[in-house]
Each structure stands twice: as structure tokens, then as C-alpha cells.
GULO-354442 format. One record per residue: residue number from 0; residue in three letters; x, y, z of N, C-alpha, C in turn. Coordinates in nm, 3 decimals. Last residue first. Layout:
BEGIN
PT   nr  rest     n.px     n.py     n.pz    ca.px    ca.py    ca.pz     c.px     c.py     c.pz
PT  NUM   ALA        X        Y        Z        X        Y        Z        X        Y        Z
...
# end
This chain:
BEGIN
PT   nr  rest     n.px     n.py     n.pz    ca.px    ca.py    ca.pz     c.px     c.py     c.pz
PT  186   UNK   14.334   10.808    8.304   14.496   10.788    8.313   14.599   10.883    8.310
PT  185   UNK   13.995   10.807    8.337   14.138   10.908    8.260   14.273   10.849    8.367
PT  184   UNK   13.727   10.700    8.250   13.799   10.660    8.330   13.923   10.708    8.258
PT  183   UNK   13.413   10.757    8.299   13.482   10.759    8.194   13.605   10.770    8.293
PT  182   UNK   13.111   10.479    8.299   13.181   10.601    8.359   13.316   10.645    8.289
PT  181   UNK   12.831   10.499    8.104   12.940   10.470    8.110   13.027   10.546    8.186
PT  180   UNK   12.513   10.660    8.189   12.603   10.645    8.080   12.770   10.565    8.200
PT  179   UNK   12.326   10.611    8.359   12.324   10.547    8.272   12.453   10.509    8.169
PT  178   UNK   12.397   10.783    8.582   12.409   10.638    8.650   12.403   10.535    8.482
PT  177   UNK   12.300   10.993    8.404   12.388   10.971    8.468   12.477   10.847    8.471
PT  176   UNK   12.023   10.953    8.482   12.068   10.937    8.307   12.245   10.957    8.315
PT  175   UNK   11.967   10.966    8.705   11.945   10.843    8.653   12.019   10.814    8.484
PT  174   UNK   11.971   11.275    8.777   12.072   11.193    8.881   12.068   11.057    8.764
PT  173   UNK   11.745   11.354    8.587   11.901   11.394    8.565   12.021   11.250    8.630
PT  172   UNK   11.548   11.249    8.743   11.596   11.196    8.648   11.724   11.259    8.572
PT  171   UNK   11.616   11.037    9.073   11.558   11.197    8.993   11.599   11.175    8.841
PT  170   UNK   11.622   10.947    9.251   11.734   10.986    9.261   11.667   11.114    9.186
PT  169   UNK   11.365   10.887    9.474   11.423   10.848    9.416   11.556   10.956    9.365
PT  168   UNK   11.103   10.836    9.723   11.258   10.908    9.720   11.369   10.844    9.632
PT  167   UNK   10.777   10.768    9.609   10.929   10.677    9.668   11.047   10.827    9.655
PT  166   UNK   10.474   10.872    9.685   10.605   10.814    9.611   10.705   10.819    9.681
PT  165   UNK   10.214   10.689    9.812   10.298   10.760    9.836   10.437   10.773    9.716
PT  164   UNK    9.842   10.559    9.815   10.010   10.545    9.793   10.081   10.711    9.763
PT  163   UNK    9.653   10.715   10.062    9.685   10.714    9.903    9.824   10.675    9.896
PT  162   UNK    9.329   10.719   10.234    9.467   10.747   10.244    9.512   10.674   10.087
PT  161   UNK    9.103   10.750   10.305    9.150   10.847   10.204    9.273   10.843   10.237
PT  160   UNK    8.967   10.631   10.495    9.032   10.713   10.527    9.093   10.805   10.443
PT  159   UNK    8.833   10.404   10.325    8.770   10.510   10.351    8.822   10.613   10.419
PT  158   UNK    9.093   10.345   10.168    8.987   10.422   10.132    8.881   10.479   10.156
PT  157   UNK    9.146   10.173   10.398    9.244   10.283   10.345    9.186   10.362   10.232
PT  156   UNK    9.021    9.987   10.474    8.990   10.077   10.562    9.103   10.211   10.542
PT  155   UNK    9.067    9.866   10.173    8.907    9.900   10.255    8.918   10.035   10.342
PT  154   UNK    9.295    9.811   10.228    9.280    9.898   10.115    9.134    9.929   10.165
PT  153   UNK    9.357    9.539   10.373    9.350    9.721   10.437    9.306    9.810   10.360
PT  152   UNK    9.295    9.306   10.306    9.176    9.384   10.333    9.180    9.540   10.400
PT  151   UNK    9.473    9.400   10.010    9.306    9.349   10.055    9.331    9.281   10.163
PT  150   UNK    9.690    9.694    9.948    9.634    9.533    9.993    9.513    9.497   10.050
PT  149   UNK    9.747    9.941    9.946    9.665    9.858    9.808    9.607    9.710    9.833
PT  148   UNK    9.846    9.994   10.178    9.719   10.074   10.127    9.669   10.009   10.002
PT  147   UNK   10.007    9.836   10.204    9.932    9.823   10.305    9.756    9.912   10.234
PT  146   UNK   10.197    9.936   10.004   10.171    9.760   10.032   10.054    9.782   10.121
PT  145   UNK   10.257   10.165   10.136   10.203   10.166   10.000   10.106   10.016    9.983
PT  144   UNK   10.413   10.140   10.353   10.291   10.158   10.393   10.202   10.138   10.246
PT  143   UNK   10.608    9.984   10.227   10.525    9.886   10.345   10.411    9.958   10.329
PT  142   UNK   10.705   10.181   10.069   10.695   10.092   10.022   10.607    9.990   10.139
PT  141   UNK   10.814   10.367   10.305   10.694   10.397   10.184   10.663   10.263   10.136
PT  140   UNK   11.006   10.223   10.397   10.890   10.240   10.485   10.772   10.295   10.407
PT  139   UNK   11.210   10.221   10.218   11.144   10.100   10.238   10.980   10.159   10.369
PT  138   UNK   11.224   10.485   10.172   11.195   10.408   10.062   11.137   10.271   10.090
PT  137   UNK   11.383   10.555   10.385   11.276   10.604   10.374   11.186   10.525   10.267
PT  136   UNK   11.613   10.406   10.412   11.443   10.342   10.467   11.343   10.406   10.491
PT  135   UNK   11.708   10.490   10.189   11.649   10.373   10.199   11.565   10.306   10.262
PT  134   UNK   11.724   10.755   10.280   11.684   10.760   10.182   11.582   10.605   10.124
PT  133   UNK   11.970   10.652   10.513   11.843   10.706   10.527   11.702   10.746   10.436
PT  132   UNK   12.137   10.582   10.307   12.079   10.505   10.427   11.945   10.555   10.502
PT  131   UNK   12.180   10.864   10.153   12.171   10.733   10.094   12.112   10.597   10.192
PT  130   UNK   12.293   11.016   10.335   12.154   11.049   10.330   12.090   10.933   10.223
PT  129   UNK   12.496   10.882   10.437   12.421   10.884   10.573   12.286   10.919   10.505
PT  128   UNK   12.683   10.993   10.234   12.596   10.809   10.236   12.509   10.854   10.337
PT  127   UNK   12.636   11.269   10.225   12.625   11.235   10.108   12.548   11.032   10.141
PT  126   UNK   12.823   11.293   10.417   12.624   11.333   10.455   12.567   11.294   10.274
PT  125   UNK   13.055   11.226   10.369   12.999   11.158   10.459   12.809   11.182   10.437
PT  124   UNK   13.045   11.383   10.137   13.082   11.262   10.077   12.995   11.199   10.198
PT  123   UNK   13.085   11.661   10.264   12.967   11.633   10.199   13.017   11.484   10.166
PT  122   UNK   13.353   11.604   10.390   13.153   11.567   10.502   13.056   11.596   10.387
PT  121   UNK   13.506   11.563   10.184   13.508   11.468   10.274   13.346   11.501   10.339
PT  120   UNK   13.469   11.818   10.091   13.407   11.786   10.048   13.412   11.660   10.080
PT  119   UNK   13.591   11.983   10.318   13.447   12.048   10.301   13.369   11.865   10.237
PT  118   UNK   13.880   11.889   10.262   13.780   11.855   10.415   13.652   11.877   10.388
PT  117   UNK   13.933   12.003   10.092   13.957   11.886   10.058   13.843   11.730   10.221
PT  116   UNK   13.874   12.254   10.091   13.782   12.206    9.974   13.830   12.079   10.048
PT  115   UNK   14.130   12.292   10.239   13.978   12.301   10.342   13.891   12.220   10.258
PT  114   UNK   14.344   12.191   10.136   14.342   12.098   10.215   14.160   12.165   10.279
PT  113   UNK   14.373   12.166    9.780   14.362   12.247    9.888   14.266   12.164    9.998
PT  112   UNK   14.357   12.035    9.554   14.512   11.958    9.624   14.466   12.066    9.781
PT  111   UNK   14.143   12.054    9.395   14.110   11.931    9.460   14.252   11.916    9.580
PT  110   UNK   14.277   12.338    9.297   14.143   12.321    9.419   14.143   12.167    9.486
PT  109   UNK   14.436   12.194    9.133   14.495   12.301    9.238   14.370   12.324    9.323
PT  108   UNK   14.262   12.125    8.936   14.359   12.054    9.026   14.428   12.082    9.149
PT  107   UNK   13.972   12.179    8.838   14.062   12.276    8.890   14.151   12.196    8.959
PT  106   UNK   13.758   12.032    8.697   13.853   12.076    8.633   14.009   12.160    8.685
PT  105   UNK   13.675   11.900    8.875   13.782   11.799    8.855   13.835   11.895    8.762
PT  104   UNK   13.416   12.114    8.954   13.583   12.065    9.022   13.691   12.040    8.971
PT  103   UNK   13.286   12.026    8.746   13.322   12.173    8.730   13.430   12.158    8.820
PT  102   UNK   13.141   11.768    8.832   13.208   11.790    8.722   13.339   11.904    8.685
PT  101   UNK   13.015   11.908    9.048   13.126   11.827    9.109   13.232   11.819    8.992
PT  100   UNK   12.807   12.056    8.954   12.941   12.092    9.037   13.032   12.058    9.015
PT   99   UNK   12.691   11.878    8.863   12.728   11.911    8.757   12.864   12.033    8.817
PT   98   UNK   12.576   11.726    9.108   12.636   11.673    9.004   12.731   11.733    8.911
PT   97   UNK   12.447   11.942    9.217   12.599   11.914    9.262   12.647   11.804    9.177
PT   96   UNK   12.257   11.976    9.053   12.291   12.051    9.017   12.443   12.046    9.113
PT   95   UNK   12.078   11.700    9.106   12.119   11.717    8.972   12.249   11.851    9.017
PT   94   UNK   12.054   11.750    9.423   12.149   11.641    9.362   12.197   11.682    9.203
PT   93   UNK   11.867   11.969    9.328   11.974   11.958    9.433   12.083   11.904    9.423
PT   92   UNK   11.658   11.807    9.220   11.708   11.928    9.154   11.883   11.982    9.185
PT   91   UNK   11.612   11.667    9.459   11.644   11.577    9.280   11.747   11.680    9.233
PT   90   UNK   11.494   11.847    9.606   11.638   11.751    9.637   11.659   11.713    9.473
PT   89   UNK   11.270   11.907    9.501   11.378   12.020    9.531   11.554   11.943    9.528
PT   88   UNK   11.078   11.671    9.519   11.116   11.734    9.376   11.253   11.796    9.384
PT   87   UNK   11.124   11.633    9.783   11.170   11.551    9.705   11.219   11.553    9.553
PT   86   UNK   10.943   11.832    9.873   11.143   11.822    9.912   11.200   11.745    9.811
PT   85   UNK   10.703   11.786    9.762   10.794   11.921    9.757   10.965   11.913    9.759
PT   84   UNK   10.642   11.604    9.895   10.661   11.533    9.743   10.726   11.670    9.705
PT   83   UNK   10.643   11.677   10.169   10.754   11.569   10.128   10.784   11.593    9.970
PT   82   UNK   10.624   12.034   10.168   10.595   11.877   10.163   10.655   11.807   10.182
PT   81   UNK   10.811   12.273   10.137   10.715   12.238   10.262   10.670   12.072   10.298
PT   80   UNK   11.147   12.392   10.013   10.999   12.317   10.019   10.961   12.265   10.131
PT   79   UNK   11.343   12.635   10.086   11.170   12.647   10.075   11.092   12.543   10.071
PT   78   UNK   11.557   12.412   10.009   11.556   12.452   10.155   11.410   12.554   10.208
PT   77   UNK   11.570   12.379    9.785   11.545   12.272    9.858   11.491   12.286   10.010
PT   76   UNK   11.579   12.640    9.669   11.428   12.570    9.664   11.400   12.473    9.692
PT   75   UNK   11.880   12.683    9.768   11.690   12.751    9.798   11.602   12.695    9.804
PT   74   UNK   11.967   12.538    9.579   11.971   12.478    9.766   11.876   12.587    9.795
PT   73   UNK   11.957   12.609    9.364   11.868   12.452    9.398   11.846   12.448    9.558
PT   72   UNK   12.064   12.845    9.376   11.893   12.833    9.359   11.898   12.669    9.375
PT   71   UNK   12.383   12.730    9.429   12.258   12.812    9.501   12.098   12.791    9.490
PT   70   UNK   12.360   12.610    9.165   12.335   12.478    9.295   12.321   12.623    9.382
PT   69   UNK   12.329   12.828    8.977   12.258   12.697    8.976   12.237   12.635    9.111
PT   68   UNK   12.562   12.988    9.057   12.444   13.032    9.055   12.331   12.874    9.059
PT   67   UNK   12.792   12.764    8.997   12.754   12.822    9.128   12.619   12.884    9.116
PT   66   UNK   12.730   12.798    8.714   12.749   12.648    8.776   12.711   12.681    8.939
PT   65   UNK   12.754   13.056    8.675   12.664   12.962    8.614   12.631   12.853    8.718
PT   64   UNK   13.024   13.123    8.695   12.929   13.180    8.804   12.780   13.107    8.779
PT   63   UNK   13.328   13.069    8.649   13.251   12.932    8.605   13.073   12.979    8.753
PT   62   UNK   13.460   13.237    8.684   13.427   13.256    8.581   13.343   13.113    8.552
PT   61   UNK   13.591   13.194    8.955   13.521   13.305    8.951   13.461   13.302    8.769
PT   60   UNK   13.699   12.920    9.091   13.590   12.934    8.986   13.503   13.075    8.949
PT   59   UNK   13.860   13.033    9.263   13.882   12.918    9.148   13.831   12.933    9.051
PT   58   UNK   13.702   13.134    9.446   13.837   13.187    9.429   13.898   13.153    9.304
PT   57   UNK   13.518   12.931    9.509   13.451   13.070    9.452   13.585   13.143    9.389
PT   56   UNK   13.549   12.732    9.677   13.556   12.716    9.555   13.569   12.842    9.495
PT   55   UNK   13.466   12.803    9.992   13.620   12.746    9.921   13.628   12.772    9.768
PT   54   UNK   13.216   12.908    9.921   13.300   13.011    9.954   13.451   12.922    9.923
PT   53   UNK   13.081   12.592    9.891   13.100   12.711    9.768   13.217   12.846    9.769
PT   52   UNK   13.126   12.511   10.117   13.150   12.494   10.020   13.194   12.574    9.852
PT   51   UNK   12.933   12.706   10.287   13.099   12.689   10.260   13.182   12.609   10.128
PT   50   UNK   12.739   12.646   10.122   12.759   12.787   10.120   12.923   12.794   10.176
PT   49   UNK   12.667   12.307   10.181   12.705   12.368   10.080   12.758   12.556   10.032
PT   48   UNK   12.661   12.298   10.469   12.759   12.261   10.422   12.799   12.352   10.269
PT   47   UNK   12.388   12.346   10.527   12.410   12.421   10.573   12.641   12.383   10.507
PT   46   UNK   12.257   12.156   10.346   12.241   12.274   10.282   12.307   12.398   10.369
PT   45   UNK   12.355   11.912   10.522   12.414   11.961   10.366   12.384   12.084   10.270
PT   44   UNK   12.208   11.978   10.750   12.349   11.886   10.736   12.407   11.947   10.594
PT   43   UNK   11.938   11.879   10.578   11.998   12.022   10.671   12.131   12.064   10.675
PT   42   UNK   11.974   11.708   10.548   11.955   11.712   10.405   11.986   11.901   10.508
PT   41   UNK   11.980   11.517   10.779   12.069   11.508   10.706   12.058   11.621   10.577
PT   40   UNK   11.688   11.576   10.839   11.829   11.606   10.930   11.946   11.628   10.829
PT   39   UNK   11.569   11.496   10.657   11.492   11.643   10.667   11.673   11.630   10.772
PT   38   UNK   11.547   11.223   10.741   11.619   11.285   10.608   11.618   11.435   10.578
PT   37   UNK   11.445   11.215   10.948   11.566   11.156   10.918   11.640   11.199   10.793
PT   36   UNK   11.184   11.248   10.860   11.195   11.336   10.958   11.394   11.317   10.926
PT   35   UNK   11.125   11.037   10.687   11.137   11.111   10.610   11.208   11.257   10.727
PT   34   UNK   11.053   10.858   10.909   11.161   10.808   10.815   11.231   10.956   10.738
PT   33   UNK   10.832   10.910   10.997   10.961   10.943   11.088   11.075   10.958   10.994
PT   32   UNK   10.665   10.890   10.792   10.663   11.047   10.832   10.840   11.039   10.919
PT   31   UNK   10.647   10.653   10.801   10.701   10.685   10.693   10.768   10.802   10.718
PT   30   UNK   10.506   10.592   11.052   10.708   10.561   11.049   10.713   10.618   10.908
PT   29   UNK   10.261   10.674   11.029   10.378   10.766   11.098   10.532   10.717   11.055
PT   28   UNK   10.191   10.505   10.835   10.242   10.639   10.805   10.298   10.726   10.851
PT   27   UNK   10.209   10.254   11.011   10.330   10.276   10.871   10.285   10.430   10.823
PT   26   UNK    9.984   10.368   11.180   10.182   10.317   11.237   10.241   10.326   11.122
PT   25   UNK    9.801   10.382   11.075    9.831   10.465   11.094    9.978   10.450   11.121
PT   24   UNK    9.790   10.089   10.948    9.780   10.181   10.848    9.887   10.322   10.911
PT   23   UNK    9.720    9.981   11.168    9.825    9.942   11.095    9.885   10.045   11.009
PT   22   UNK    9.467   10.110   11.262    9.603   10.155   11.377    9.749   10.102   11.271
PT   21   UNK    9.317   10.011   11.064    9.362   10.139   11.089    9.497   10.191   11.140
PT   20   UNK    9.275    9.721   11.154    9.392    9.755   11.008    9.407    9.892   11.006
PT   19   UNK    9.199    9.719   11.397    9.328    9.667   11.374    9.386    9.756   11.251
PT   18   UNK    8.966    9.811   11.330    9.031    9.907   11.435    9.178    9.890   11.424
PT   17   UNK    8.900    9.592   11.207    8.877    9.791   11.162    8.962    9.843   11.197
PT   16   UNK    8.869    9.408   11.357    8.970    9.385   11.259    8.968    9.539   11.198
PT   15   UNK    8.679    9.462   11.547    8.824    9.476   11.563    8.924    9.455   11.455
PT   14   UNK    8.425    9.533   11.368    8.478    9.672   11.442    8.629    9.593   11.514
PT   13   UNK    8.466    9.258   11.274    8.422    9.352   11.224    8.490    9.488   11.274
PT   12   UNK    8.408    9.112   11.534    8.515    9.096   11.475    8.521    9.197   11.370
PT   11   UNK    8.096    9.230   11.591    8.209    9.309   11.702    8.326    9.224   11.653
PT   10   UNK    7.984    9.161   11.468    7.992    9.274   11.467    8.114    9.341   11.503
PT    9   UNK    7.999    8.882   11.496    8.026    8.911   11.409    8.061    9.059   11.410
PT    8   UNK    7.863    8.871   11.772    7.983    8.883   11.759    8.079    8.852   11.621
PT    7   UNK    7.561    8.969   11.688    7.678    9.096   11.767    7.805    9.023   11.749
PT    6   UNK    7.506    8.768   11.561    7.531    8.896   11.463    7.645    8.985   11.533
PT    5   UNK    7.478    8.616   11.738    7.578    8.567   11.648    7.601    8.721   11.571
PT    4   UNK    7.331    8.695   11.913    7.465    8.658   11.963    7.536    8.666   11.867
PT    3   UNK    7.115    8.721   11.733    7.106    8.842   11.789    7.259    8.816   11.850
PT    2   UNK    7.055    8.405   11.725    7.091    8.473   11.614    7.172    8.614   11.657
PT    1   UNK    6.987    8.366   12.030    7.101    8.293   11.957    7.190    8.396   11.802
PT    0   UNK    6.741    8.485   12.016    6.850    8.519   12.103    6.985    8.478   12.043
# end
């Protein structure tokens, strides 16, 4: 009898610590999922920004159609992807190719002095941090649930669920080689 006690309430810490590290598991993937819902806002925010954007510029830059053709197709294929690890590729691409925008600006002085470009590109600057804050905890909520899925003793009940570290929302590698070089500073 005794034994038959002891097994069941072994059993039964067993099926609650299960139950525990699941529901753990499941909570940091929903908040990842929320996290990333937050950035799906903001990243809206800016693909619905950038076509004005562009219409300010277009007057300026009728011979620079490259540069515009480019961040169009990026904001397509930001605005087709389905996944996360989809958006994430698309965005990189996204970011890389207003990078090289933005470059293409500073050449037109008489654009940076016009007061709509000068507003357009004030709310991309704003949805620009808002998606930097949000980016972060998207990053930090991957990072918990990741922690959770490699750690002993959730990794157990995270393999048999088949659940799998996640990647991080990073800048991308255009955006990084960037951030690498020296900024260049004109007088």
C-alpha cells in the first residue's frame, strides 16, 4: 500500500511539473508571438509611409529610378511575407534598401529644405525608434523563450513538443557592415 502511495505521488509531481513547464513554454511563445504582433503594427506604419515618401522625392530624383525601384520591391516583399523568419528576412532587405535611400537624399539639398519630405521623413524617424523598442522586446522575449527551450528541465518537455529556438530580429547584414564603418562627418 505504502509503496503504491509513494509511486502515485511521485506520479502525480511528475504530471505537475509537466504541466508546469508546458504552460511555461506555451506563455513565452505566445508573448513572443505578441511581441512580434507589435512589430507587424509598426512595420505597417512604415510601408504605408514609404509610397508617400517616395511620391515627395520622385520630382528630385527622376534619374536616380534604381534607388527608388529597389526600396519599392523591398517594401513588396516586406509587405508579402507570411512568417516571422519571412518578415524578418524582408525587413533586413527593407532597412538595407532605405539605407541606401537615405544616402541618395543628402544628395538633394533643396529636397532636405522642402517642408512635406521634411515632415514625411520626421514619422519615418518616429516609426523608425518605436520599431527599434519594439524590435527589443521582441528580441528579449525570443531570447526567454529560447532560454526556456534549451534549459534543463524544460528542454524535455520542449522536445517532446517539438518546439525549437527561434531567431532573433536583427538588423541584417547590410544594416551591420554599416554600423561598421566609421561615420563620415562633412563641414
Amino acid at each position: 500500500m505504502i509503496p503504491a502511495l509513494i509511486g502515485g505521488g511521485v506520479l502525480l509531481i511528475i504530471v505537475i511539473w509537466y504541466i508546469s513547464a508546458n504552460n511555461k513554454l506555451v506563455a513565452l511563445k505566445n508573448n513572443r508571438e505578441n511581441a512580434f504582433a507589435d512589430i507587424d503594427v509598426q512595420l505597417k506604419q512604415r510601408h504605408d509611409l514609404i509610397p508617400q515618401l517616395l511620391g515627395a522625392v520622385k520630382g528630385y530624383m527622376d534619374h536616380e529610378k534604381e534607388v527608388l525601384t529597389r526600396l519599392t520591391e523591398a517594401r513588396s516583399r516586406a509587405m508579402g511575407a507570411h512568417t516571422v523568419n519571412d518578415k524578418i528576412a524582408a525587413e533586413a532587405q527593407l532597412g538595407a534598401a532605405m539605407t541606401a535611400f537615405q544616402l541618395q537624399v543628402e544628395a538633394y539639398p533643396d529636397l532636405k529644405a522642402n517642408t512635406n519630405f521634411m515632415q514625411l521623413q520626421n514619422e519615418i524617424s518616429d516609426i523608425e525608434n518605436k520599431l527599434a523598442a519594439v524590435r527589443r522586446y521582441f528580441n528579449s522575449a525570443t531570447k526567454e523563450y529560447n532560454t526556456a527551450v534549451e534549459s534543463i528541465p524544460t528542454n524535455i518537455v520542449a522536445n517532446i513538443k517539438k518546439y525549437t529556438t527561434q531567431p532573433m530580429f536583427d538588423l541584417g547584414i547590410a544594416k551591420r557592415e554599416n554600423l561598421d564603418k566609421a561615420p563620415e562627418v562633412k563641414f
